[in-house]
N, CA, C and O atoms as CSV, one atom per row, in Angstrom:
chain,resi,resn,atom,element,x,y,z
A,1,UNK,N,N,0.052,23.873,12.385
A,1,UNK,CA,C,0.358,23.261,11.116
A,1,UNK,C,C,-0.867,23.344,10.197
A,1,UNK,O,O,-1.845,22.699,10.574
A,2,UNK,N,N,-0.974,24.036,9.046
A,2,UNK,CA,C,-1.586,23.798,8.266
A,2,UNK,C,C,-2.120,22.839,7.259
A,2,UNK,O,O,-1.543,22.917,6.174
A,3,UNK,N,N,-2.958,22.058,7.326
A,3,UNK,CA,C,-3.349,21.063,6.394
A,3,UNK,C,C,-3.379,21.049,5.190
A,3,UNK,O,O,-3.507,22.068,4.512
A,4,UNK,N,N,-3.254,19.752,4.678
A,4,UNK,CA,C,-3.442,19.795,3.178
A,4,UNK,C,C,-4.542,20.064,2.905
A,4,UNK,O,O,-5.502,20.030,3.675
A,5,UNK,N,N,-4.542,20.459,1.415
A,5,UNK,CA,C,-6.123,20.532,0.616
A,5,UNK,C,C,-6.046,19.357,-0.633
A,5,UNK,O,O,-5.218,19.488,-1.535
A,6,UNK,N,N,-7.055,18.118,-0.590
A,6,UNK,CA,C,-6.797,17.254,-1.548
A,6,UNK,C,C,-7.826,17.768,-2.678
A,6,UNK,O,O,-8.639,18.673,-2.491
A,7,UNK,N,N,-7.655,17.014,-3.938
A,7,UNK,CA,C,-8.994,17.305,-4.690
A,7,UNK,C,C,-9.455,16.235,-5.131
A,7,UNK,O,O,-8.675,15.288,-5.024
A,8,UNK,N,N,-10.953,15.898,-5.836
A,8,UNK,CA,C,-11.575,15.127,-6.377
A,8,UNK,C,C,-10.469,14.360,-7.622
A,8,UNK,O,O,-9.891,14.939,-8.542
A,9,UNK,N,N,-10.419,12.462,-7.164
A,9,UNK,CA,C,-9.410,11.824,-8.245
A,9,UNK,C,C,-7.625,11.899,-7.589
A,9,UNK,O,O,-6.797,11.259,-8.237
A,10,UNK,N,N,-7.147,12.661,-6.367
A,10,UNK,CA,C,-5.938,12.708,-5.775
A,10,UNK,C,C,-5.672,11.097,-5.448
A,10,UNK,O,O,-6.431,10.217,-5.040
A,11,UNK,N,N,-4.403,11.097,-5.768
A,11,UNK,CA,C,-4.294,9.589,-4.871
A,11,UNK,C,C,-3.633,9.886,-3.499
A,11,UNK,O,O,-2.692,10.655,-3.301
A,12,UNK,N,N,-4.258,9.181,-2.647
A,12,UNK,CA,C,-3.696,9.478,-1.380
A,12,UNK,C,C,-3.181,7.894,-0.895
A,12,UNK,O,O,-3.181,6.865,-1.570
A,13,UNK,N,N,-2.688,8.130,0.726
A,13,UNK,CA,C,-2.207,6.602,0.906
A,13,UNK,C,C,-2.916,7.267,2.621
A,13,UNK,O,O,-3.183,8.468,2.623
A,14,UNK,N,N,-3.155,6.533,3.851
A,14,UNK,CA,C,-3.368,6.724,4.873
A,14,UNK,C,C,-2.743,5.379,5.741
A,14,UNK,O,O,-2.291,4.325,5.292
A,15,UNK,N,N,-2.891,5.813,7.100
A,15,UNK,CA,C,-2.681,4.459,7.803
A,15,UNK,C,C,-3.652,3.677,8.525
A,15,UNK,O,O,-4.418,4.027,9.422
A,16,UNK,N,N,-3.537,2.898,8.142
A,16,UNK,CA,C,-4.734,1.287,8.490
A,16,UNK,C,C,-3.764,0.345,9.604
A,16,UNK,O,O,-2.899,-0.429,9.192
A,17,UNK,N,N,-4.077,0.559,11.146
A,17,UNK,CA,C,-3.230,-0.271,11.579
A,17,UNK,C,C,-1.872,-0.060,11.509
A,17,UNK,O,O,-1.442,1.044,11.845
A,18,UNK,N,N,-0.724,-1.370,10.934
A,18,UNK,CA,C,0.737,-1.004,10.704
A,18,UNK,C,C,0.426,-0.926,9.471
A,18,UNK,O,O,0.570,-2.143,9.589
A,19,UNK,N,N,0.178,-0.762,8.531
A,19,UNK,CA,C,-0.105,-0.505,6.763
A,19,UNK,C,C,-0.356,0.933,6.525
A,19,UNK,O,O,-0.763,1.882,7.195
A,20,UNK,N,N,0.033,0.735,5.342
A,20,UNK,CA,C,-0.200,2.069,4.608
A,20,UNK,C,C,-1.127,1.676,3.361
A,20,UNK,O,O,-0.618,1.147,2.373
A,21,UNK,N,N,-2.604,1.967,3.438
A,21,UNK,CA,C,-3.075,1.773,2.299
A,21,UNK,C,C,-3.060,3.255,1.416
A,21,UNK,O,O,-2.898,4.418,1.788
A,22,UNK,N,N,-3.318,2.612,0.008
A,22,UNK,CA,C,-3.845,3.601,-0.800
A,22,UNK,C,C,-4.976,3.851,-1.079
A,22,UNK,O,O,-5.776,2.915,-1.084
A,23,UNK,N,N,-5.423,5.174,-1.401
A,23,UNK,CA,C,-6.958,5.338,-2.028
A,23,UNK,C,C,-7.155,6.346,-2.983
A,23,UNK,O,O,-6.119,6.873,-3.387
A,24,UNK,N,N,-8.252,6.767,-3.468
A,24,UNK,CA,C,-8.933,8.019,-4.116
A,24,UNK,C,C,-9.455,8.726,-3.741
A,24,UNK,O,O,-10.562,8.316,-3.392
A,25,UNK,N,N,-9.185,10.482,-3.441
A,25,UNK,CA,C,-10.544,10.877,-3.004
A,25,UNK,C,C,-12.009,10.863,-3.909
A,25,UNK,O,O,-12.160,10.983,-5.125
A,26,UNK,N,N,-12.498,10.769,-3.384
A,26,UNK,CA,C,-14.144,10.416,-4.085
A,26,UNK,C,C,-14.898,11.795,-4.250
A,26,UNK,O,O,-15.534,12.203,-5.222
A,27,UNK,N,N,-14.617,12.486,-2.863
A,27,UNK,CA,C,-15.526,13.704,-2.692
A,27,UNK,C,C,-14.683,14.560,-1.239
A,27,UNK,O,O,-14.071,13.993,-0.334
A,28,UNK,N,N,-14.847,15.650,-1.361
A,28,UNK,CA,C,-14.540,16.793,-0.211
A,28,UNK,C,C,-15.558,17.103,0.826
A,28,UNK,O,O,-16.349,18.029,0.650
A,29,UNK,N,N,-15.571,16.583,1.590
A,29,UNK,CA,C,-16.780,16.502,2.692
A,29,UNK,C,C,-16.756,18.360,3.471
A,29,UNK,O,O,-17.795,18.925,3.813
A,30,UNK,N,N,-15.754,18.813,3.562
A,30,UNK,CA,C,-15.795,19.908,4.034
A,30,UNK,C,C,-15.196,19.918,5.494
A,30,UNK,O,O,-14.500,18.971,5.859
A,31,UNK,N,N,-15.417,20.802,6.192
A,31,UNK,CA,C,-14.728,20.908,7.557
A,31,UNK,C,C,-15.776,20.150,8.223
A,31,UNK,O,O,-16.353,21.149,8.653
A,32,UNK,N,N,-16.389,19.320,8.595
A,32,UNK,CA,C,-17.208,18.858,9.436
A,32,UNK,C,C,-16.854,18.369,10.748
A,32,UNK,O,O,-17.437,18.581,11.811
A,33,UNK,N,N,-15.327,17.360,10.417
A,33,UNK,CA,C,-14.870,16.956,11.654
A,33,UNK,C,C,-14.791,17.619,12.797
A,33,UNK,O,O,-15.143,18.796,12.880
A,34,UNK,N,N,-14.238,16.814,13.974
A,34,UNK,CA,C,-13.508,17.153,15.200
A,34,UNK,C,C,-12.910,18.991,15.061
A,34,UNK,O,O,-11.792,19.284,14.638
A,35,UNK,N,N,-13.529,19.599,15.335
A,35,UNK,CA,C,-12.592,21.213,15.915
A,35,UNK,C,C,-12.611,21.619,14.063
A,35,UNK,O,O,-11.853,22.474,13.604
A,36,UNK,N,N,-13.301,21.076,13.459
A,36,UNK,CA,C,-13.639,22.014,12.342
A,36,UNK,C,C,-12.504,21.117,11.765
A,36,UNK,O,O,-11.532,21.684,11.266
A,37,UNK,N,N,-12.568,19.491,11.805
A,37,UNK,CA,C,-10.980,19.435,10.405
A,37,UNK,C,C,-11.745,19.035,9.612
A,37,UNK,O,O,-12.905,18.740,9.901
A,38,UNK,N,N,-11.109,18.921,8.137
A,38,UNK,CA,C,-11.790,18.870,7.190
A,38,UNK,C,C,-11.714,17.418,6.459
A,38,UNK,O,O,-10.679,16.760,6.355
A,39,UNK,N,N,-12.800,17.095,6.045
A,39,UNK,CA,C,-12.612,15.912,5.995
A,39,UNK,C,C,-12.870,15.067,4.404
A,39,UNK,O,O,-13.640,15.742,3.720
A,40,UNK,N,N,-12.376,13.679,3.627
A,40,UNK,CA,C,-12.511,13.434,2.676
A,40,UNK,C,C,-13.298,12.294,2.632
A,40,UNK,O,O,-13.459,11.560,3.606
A,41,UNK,N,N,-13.776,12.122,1.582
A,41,UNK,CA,C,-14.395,10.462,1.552
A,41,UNK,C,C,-13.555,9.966,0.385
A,41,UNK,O,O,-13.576,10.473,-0.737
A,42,UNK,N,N,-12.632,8.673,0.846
A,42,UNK,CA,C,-11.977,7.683,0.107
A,42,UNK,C,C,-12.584,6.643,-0.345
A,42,UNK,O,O,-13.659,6.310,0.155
A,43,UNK,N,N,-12.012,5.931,-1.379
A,43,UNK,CA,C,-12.104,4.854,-2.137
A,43,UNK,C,C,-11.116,3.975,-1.962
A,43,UNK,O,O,-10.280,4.274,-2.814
A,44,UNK,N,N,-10.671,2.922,-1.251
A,44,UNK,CA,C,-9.497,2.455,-1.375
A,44,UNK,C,C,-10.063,1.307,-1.597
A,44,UNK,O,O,-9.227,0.427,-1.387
A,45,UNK,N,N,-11.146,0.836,-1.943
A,45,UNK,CA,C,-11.475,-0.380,-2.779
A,45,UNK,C,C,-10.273,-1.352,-3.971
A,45,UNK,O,O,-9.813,-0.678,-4.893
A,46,UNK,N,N,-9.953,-2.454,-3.909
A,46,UNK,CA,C,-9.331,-3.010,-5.021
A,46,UNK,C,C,-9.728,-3.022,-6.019
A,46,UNK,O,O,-10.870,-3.480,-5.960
A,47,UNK,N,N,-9.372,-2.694,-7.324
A,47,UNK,CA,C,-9.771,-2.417,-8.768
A,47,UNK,C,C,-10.526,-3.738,-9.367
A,47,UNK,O,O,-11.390,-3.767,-10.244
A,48,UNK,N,N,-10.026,-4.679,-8.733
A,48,UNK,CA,C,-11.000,-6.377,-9.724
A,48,UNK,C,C,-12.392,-6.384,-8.755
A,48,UNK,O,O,-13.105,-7.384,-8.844
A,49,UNK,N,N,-12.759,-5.408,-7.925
A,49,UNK,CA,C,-13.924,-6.094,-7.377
A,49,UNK,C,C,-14.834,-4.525,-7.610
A,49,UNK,O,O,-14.750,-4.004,-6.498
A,50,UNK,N,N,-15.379,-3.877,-8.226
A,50,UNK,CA,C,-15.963,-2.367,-8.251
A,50,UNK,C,C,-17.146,-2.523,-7.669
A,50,UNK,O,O,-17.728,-1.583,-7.128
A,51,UNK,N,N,-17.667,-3.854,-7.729
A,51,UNK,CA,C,-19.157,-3.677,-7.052
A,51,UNK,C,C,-19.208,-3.836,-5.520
A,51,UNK,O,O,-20.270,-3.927,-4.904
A,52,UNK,N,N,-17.937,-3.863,-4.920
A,52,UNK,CA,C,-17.960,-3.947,-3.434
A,52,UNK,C,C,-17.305,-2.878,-2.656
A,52,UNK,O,O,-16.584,-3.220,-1.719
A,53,UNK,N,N,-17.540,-1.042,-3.052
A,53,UNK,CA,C,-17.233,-0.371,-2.891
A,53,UNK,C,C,-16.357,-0.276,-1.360
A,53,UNK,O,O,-16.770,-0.925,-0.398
A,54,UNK,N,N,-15.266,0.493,-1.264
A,54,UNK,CA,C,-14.454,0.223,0.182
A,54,UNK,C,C,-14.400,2.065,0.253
A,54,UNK,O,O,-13.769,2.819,-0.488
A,55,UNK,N,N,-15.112,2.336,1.175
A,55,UNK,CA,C,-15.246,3.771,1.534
A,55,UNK,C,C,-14.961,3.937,2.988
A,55,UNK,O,O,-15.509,3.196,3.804
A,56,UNK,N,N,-14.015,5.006,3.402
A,56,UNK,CA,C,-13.651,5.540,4.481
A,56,UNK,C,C,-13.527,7.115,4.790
A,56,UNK,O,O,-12.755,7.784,4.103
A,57,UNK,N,N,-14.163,7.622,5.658
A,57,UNK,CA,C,-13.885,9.182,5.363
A,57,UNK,C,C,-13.054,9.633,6.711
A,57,UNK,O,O,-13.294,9.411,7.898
A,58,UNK,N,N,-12.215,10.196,6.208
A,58,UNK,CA,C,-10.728,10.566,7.020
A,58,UNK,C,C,-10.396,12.573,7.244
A,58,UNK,O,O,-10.288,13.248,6.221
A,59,UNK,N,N,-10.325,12.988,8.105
A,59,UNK,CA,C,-9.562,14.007,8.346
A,59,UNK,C,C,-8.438,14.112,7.617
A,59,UNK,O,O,-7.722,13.111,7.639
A,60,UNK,N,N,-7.827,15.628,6.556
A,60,UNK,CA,C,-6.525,16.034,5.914
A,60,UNK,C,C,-5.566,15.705,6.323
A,60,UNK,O,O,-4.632,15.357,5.601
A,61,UNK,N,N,-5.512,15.727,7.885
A,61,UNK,CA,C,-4.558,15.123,8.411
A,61,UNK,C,C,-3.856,13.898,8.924
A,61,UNK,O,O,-2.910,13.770,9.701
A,62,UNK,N,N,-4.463,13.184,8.378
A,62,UNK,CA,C,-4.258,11.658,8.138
A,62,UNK,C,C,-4.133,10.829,6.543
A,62,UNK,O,O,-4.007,9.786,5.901
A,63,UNK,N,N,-4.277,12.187,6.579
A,63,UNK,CA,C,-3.827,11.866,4.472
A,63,UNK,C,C,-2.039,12.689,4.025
A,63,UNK,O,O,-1.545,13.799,4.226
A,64,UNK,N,N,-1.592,11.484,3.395
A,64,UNK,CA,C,-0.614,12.163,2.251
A,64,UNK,C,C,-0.726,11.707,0.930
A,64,UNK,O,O,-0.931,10.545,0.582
A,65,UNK,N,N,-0.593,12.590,0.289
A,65,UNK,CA,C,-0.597,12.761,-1.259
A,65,UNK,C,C,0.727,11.707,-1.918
A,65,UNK,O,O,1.940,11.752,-1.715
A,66,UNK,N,N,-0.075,10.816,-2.741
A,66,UNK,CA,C,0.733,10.112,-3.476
A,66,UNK,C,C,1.430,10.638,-4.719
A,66,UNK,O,O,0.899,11.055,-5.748
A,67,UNK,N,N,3.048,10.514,-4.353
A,67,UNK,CA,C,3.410,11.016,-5.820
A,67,UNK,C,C,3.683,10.191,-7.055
A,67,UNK,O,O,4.152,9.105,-6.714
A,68,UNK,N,N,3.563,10.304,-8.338
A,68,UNK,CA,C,4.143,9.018,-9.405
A,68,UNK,C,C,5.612,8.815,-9.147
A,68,UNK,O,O,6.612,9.507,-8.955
A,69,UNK,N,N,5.428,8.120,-9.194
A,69,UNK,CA,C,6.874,7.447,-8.825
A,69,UNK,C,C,7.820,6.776,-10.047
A,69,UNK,O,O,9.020,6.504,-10.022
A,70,UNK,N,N,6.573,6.568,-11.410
A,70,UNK,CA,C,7.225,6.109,-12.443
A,70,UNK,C,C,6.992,6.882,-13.400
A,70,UNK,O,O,5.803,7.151,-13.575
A,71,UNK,N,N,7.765,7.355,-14.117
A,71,UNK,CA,C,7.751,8.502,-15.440
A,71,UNK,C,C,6.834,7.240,-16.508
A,71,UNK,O,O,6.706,6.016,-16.462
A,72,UNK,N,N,6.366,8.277,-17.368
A,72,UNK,CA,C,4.927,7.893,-18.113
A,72,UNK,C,C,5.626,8.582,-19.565
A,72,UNK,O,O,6.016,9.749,-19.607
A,73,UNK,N,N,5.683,7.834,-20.476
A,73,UNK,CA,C,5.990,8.993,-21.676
A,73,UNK,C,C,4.737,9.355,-22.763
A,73,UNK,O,O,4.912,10.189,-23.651
């Protein structure tokens, strides 16, 4: 199976436990992981607190791409 490729600003969602959080990618870390996967650094910090940054860096394959869900005019 081929992995996704996210980019800098994607919204992604991952799993935390039974949850599904959301995040940002921040940055593309590159293949570094486990057997060469490639890996991202997230933001899934809550928006009212910016000075208490919430960073996690995750393998492609534990990421899906968030789609809009609400039309924007």
């Amino acid at each position: 199976m081929r992995e996704h490729r996210f980019k800098r600003g994607d919204l992604v969602k991952f799993k935390a436990g039974t949850r599904m959080i959301q995040g940002v990618v921040k940055e593309d870390r590159g293949p570094l992981g486990l057997k060469g996967r490639h890996l991202y650094l997230i933001d899934f910090g809550p928006p009212r607190y910016p000075e208490e940054p919430h960073l996690v860096e995750l393998p492609a394959v534990e990421l899906d791409l968030v789609r809009d869900s609400v039309a924007t005019r």
